[in-house]
C-alpha positions in Angstrom: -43.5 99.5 76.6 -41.1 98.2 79.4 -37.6 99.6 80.0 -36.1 99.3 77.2 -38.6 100.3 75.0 -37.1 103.7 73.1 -40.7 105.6 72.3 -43.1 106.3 75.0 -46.5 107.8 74.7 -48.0 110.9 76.6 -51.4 113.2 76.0 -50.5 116.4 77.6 -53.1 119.1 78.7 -51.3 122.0 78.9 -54.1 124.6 80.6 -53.4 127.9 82.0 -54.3 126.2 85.8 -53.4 123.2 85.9 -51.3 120.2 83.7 -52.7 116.6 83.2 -50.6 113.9 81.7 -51.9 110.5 80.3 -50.0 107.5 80.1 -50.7 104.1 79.0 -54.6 105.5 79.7 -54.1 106.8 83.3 -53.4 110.2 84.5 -50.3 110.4 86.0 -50.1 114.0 86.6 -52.5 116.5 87.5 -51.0 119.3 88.8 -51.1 123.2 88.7 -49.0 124.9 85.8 -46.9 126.6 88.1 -43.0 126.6 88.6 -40.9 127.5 91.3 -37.1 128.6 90.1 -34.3 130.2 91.7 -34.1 134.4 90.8 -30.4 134.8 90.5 -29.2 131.5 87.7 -33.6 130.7 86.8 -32.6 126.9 87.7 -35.8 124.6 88.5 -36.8 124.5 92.0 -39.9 123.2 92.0 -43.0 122.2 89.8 -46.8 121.7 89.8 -48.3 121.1 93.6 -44.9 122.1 95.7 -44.3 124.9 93.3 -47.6 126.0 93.6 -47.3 125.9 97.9 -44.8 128.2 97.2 -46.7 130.8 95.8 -47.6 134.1 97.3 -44.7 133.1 99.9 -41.7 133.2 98.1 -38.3 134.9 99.5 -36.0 137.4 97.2 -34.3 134.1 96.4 -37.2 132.5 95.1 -39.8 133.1 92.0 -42.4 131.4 91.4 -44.3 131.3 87.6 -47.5 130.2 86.0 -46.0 129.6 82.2 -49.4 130.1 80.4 -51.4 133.7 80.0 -55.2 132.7 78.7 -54.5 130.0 76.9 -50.7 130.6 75.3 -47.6 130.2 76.5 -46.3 133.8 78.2 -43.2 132.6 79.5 -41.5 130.4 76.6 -38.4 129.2 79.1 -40.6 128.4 82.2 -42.2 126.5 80.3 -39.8 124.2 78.6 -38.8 123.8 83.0 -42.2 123.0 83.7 -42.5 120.2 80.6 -39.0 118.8 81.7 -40.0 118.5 85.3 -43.5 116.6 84.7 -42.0 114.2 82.4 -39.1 113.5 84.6 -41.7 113.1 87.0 -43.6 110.5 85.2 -40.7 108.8 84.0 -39.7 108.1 87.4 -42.8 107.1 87.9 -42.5 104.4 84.8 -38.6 103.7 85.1 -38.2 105.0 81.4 -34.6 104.5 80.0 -33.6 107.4 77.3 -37.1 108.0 76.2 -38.0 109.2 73.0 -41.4 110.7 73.2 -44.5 110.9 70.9 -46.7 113.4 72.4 -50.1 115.0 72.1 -50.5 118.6 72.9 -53.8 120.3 73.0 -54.0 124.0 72.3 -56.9 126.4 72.4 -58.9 126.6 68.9 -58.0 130.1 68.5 -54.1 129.8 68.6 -52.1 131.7 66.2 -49.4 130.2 63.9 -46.9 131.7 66.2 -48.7 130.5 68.9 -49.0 126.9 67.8 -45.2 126.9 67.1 -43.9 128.0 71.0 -45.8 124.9 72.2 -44.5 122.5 69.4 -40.8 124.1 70.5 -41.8 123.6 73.6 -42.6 119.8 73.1 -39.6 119.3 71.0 -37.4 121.1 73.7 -39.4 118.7 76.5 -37.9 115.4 74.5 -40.9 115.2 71.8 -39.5 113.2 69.0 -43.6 113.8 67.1 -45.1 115.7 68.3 -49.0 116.4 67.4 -51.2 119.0 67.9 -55.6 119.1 69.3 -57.8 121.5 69.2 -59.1 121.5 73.0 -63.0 121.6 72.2 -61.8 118.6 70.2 -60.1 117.0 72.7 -62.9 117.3 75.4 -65.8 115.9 72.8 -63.2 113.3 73.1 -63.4 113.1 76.1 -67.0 113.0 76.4 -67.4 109.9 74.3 -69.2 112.0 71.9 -68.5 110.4 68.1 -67.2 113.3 66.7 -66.5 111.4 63.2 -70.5 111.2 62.5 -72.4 113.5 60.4 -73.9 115.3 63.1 -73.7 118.5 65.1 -72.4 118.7 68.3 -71.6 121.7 70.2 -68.8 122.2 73.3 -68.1 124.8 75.5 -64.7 124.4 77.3 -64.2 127.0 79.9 -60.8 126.7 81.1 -58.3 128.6 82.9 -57.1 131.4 80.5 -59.8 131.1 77.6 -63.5 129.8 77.1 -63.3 127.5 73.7 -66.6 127.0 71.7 -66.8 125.2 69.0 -69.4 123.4 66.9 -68.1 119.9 65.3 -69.1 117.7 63.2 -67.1 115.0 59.9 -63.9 114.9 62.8 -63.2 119.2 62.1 -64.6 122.1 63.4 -67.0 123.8 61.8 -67.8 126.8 63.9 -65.9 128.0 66.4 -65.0 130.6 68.5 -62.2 131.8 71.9 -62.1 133.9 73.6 -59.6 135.0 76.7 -62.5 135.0 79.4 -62.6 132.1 81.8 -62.0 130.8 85.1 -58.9 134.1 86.0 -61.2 136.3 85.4 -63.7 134.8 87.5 -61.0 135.2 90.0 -59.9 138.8 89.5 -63.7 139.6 89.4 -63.7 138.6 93.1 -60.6 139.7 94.2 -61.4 143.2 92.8 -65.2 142.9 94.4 -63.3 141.6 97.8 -60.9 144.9 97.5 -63.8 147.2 96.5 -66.9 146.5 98.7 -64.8 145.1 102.4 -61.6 146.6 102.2 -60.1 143.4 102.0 -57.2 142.1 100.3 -57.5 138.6 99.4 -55.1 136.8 97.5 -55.5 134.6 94.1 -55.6 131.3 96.4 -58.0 132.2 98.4 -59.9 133.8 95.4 -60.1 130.7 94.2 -61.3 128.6 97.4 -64.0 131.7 97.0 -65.3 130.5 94.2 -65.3 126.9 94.6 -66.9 127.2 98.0 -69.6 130.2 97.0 -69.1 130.6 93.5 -72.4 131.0 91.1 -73.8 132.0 88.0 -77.3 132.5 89.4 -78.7 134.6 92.4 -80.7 132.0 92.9 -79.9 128.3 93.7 -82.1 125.1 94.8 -79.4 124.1 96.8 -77.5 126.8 98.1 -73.6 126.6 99.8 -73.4 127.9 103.3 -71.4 131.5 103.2 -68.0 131.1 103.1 -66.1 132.8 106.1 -62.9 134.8 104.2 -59.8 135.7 106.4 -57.3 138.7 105.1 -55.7 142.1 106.3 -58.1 145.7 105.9 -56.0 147.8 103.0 -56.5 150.7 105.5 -55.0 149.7 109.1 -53.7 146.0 108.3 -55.7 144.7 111.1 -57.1 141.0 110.7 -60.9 141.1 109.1 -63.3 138.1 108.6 -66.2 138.8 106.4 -68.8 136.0 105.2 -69.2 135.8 101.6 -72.6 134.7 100.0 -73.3 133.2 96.7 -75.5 135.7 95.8 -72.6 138.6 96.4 -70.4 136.0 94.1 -73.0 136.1 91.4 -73.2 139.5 91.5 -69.4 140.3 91.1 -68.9 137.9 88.5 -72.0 138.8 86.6 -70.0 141.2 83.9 -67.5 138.2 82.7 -70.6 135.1 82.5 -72.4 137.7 80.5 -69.7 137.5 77.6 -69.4 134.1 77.6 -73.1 134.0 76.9 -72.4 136.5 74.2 -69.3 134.2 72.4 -71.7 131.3 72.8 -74.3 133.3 71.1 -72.4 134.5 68.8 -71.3 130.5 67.6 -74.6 129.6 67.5 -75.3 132.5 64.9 -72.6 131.0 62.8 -74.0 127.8 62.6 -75.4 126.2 59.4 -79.0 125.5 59.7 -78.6 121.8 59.9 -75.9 121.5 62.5 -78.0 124.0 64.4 -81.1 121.4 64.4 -78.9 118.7 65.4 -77.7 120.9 68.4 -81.1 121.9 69.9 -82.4 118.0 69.5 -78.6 116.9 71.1 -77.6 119.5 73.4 -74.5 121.5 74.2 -72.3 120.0 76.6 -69.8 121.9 79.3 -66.0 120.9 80.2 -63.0 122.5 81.7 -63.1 124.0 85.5 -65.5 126.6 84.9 -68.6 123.9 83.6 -68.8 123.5 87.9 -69.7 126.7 88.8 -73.2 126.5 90.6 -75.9 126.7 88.0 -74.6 127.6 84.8 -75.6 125.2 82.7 -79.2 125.9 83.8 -78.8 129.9 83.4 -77.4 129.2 79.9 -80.4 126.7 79.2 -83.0 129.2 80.2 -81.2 132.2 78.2 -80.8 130.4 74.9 -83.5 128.0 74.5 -80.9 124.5 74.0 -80.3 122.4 77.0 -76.9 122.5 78.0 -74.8 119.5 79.9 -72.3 119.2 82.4 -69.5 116.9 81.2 -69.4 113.6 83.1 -65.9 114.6 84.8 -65.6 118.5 83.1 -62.1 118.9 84.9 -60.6 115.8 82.7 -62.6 115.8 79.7 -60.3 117.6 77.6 -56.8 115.3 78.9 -58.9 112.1 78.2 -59.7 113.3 75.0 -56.2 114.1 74.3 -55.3 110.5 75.3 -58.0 109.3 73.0 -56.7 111.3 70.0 -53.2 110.1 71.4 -54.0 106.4 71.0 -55.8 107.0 67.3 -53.2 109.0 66.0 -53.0 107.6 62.6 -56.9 108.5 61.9 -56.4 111.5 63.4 -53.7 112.8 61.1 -55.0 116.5 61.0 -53.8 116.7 64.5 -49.8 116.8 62.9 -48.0 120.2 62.5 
């Protein structure tokens, strides 16, 4: 694989937050799926962490884009951009010399056909010679080291970005599975509308999000719970500079409506399952990935609702992009992945 080697290998991750990249088994991009461009001609400005600095602050001359809407791509051109910029990125990174790429793409389990087809054009556009396709709870069991090839059960809840994937696996295929578009924005909007509604405060989708990493939780009730987190932003009445401290508990409350329906598409999987998968799930467990598997007790509230034990992933945030790699480097036995 040196310079003049003509195919190159990458396992993309393309969430709704952020992009990881995998090459020759490292990750050599992990950046947010956002892209800066100029307004007037759409040229590429920026992509991933820059882009992303730029967000929120951007002039009349400047637009900045997240590609991805829960899971799919919502802006077909910006992301093609986005694609071309990461892997320029990485092939500077590698000194590649006219690659021709064989990719792996992972895309959430409830994609459509039409779907499936704006990321492969996507690939293709990006300099994908093959390009092959993952289901992401796939990917992240994967990821896991789980041995998804075995004739046993296992269950994964991916909550990502844009949608929540949970599926039930077992022979290498799903057999159960179920996504839906609730996930980690939502958690986000849930606090930026609470923010809005209860202090007058207008807080933007950054600082939304340092919310909910600092004070975010799915219980009102924590063994260990995070100091208050002190929130800066303008009152939507005068415009005068407010601080107000924000406590997990309030979190948990405002957040309360969206966990609820991921425990309802999780219970709703579980009803699905066939009676022996189901036994090999409450003796194995159900295992959390993607952003949302760190929000402060979840995977106890979800244990105590439904009766299974359920497990944070060993690194949730990259389970589903080393998975990806895995399937990237097994290719031939996973031929199913191929569009």
């Amino acid at each position: 694989m040196g310079l003049f080697s003509f195919t190159q290998e990458i396992a993309i991750d393309l969430g709704t937050a952020n992009t990881i990249i995998i090459h020759k088994d490292k990750i050599v991009i992990d950046e947010p799926s956002v892209v800066a461009l100029e307004t007037k001609t759409g040229k590429l400005i920026a992509v991933g962490e820059r882009a992303r600095e730029m967000q929120g602050k951007e002039n009349e001359g400047i637009t900045t884009i997240r590609p991805l809407k829960e899971g799919v791509i919502g802006d077909f051109n910006a992301c093609e951009l986005m694609m071309r910029g990461f892997i320029k990125k990485v092939s500077a990174k590698n000194h590649w010399f006219a690659p021709s790429l064989r990719m792996v793409v992972c895309i959430p389990s409830g994609s459509t056909e039409v779907e499936i087809r704006a990321v492969r054009d996507s690939s293709e556009h990006a300099q994908g010679r093959d390009v092959y396709m993952i289901y992401e709870p796939m990917a992240a069991a994967l990821g896991i080291g789980l041995d998804v090839l075995a004739p046993e059960g296992n269950m994964i809840i991916d909550i990502g970005g844009g949608t929540t994937e949970i599926a039930v696996i077992s022979l290498g295929g799903i057999v159960t599975n179920k996504s839906i578009k609730c996930a980690g924005d939502d958690l986000t909007n849930d606090i930026i509308e609470h923010m809005r509604r209860a202090h007058n405060v207008k807080v933007g989708e950054r600082m939304a999000e340092r919310i909910k990493i600092n004070v975010g939780s799915a219980l009102t009730e924590l063994d260990n719970p995070p100091e208050d987190y002190i929130v800066h932003g303008p009152n939507m009445m005068t415009a005068l500079p407010m601080e107000v401290p924000v406590s997990y508990q309030e979190v948990s409350h405002c957040i309360e409506k969206s966990i609820s329906k991921i425990e309802a598409a999780v219970l709703s999987a579980l009803e699905q399952t066939p009676p022996e998968l189901y036994a090999d799930l409450v003796k194995n467990g159900v295992y959390l990935s993607g952003g949302g598997a760190l929000l402060r007790g979840l995977d106890k509230r979800l244990t105590d609702k439904i009766g299974i034990q359920f497990h944070v992933a060993e690194d949730p945030l990259h389970a589903v992009a080393k998975g990806t790699g895995v399937a990237l480097k097994n290719y031939k036995i996973f031929k199913f992945l191929k569009r």
